[in-house]
Residue, then its C-alpha position, 0 to 999 in steps of 0.5 A: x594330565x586331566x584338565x579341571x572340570x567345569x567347576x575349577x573346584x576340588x572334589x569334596x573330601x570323605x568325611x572320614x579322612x578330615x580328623x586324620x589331615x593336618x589342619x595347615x595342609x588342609x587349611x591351605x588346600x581350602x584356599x586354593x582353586x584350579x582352573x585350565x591353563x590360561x590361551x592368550x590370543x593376543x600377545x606381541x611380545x613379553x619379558x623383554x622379548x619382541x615377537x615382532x624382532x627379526x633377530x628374535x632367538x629360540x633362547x629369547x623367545x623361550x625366556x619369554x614363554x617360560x616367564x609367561x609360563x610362570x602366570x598362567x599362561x600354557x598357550x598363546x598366539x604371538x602376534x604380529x602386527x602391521x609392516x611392510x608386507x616384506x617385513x611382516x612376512x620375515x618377521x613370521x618366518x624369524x618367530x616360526x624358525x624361532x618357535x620350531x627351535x625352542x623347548x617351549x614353543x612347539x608346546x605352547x604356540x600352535x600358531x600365529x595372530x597377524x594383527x594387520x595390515x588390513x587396518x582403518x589409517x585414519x587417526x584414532x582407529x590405527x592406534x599406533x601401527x604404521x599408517x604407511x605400512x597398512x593394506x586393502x585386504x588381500x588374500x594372496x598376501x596371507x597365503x603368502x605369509x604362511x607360506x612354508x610356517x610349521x605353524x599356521x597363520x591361526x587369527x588376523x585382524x582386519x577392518x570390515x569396512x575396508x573394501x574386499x574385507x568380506x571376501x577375506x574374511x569369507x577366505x579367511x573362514x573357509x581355510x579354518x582361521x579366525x578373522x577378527x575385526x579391529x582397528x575398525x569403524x565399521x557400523x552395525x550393518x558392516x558388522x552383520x555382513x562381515x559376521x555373515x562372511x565369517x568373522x568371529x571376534x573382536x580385537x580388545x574391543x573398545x580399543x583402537x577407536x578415537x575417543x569421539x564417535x556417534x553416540x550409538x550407531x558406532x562401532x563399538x555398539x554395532x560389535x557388542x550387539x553382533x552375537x556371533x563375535x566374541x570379543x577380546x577384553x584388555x583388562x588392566x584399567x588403562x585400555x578401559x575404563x571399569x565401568x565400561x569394561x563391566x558394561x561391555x563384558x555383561x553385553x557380550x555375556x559368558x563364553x563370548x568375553x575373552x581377556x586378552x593382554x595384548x603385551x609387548x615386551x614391557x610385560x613381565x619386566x620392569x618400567x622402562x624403553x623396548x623395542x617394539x615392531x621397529x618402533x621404540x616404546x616406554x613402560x611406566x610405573x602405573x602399567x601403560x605402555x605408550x609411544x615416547x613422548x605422547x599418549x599413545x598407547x603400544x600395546x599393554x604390561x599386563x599378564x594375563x593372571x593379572x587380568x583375571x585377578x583384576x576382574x575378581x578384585x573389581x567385583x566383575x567376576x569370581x575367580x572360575x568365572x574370571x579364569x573361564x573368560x582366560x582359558x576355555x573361553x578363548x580356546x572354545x574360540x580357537x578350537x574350529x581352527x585348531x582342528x582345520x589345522x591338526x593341531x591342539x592345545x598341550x592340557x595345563x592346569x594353573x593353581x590358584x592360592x587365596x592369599x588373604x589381605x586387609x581388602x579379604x582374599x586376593x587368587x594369585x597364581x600358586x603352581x603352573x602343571x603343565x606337560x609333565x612340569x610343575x612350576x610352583x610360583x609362591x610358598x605358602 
């Protein structure tokens, strides 16, 4: 199987061969795009399912990948987040014993986002991970963690300005994995040093900030001026405003916008309370995911096909620019790191079908081809 080439668009039809295709077919095959599968960097758990959840089965976690399957998505890094360093490190091994037994997993998990414990404590920049749980940054934890992994620890996100952040990113880098800051009030000279070192994104930047900072030398200035991050975009209207969504994708600029979900098991499932890294959790009908009881948000109920349609629906971008910022962007990203590793991402192509309403054309995700699977979502 082919990837799409650069464009997503079908190749132009002979002249020739027009009179002779039925008008349905070809009437539908005009309203349909094709883009590369979509690589989420940031996913806790969806479906129902917890990625964090020690009990986690091959059987949950193929449900799981086989929903996130039908949006979109042919690959993923299921992420971790903070815990006792005990706890994260049985939580690893429960979801790569989990992935290693699936049928999906081995196609679509080529390795693991730890998101924590090297995380600021302070209110507002630890959003809801444990404040206890959290860690200066050490690299004899992550070898420690990775350990005996059939998949390698591919992403962790830490904050920069923590002490001995930049040796581990320094670490990080020189052993083919992504360090990402987040969490984090790092300012603009913080930033620079730890892109020296070897950081290279930002955790769904914007988020996991207190709503009241320096008005310019701030964290969020200091990562989007910072050209060598990439930054990871939450686009469901809840996480950012659309405005500053807008603004944050024109200052990071094509290839370095990625959007990620960040879902939890509220994703792809209906309102209601999940499990979440010990934690319990609530899904609303408006798409927030937050801690019972307060404002806190834990992580999203977004899909990544939604986020792309999101960008295109809100005038951000065109469906292959959206889709980009899904799919070769993020794995543009990641590809250093899979090669350090010997690993590659499973080629996938996801159709998209314009489905016209009363507000014009709105892309919805149609078919999914992926390792000699066709997954046809919607009739037309």
């Amino acid at each position: 199987m082919q990837p799409p080439g650069p464009t997503g668009d079908h190749p132009a039809e002979p002249t020739g061969s027009r009179s002779a295709e039925p008008t349905e077919e070809r009437s539908a095959r005009l309203n349909e795009r094709r883009s590369a599968g979509l690589l989420d960097l940031q996913v806790n758990g969806y479906a129902g399912v917890d990625f964090n959840d020690e009990a986690i089965t091959a059987d949950a976690l193929d449900h799981a990948l086989h929903a996130m399957l039908g949006a979109g998505v042919t690959a993923c890094l299921p992420t971790i987040i903070t815990a006792p360093a005990g706890v994260l490190e049985a939580r690893l091994r429960a979801l790569d014993d989990a992935v290693s037994r699936s049928r999906l997993g081995p196609l679509m998990v080529p390795g693991y986002h730890v998101e924590g414990p090297f995380l600021n404590p302070a209110p507002g920049f630890r959003g809801c991970h444990p404040p206890a749980a959290m860690l200066p940054p050490d690299p004899a934890l992550v070898e420690r963690w990775g350990a005996g992994l059939r998949r390698p620890i591919l992403m962790v996100t830490l904050a920069a300005e923590l002490e001995g952040a930049d040796a581990l990113i320094a670490w990080l880098a020189a052993r083919g994995k992504v360090a990402a800051i987040g969490h984090s009030d790092a300012g603009a000279a913080v930033v620079a040093r730890a892109a020296d070192a070897g950081a290279r994104m930002s955790t769904h930047l914007g988020n996991g900030l207190p709503g009241t900072l320096p008005k310019l030398d701030n964290p969020l200035m200091a990562q989007l001026a910072e050209d060598r991050l990439a930054a990871g975009f939450i686009a469901d209207g809840i996480h950012l405003p659309r405005p500053a969504l807008r603004a944050m994708i024109r200052a990071k600029g094509p290839g370095r916008a990625i959007l990620v979900t960040d879902a939890v098991a509220a994703a792809g499932a209906p309102p209601g309370r999940y499990g979440f890294a010990g934690m319990e959790i609530e899904g609303h009908a408006d798409g927030s995911v937050r801690l019972p009881g307060t404002g806190t948000l834990a992580g999203s109920a977004l899909t990544l096909e939604q986020a792309v349609r999101n960008l295109v629906r809100w005038g951000m971008a065109t469906l292959p620019e959206a889709a980009e910022m899904a799919s070769s962007a993020p794995a543009a990203l990641l590809a250093p790191a899979l090669a350090a590793h010997g690993a590659k991402l499973v080629p996938g192509i996801v159709r998209w079908v314009k489905d016209r309403t009363c507000y014009g054309f709105e892309a919805t995700v149609c078919a999914v081809e992926f390792a000699d699977m066709l997954l046809v979502n919607r009739g037309r």
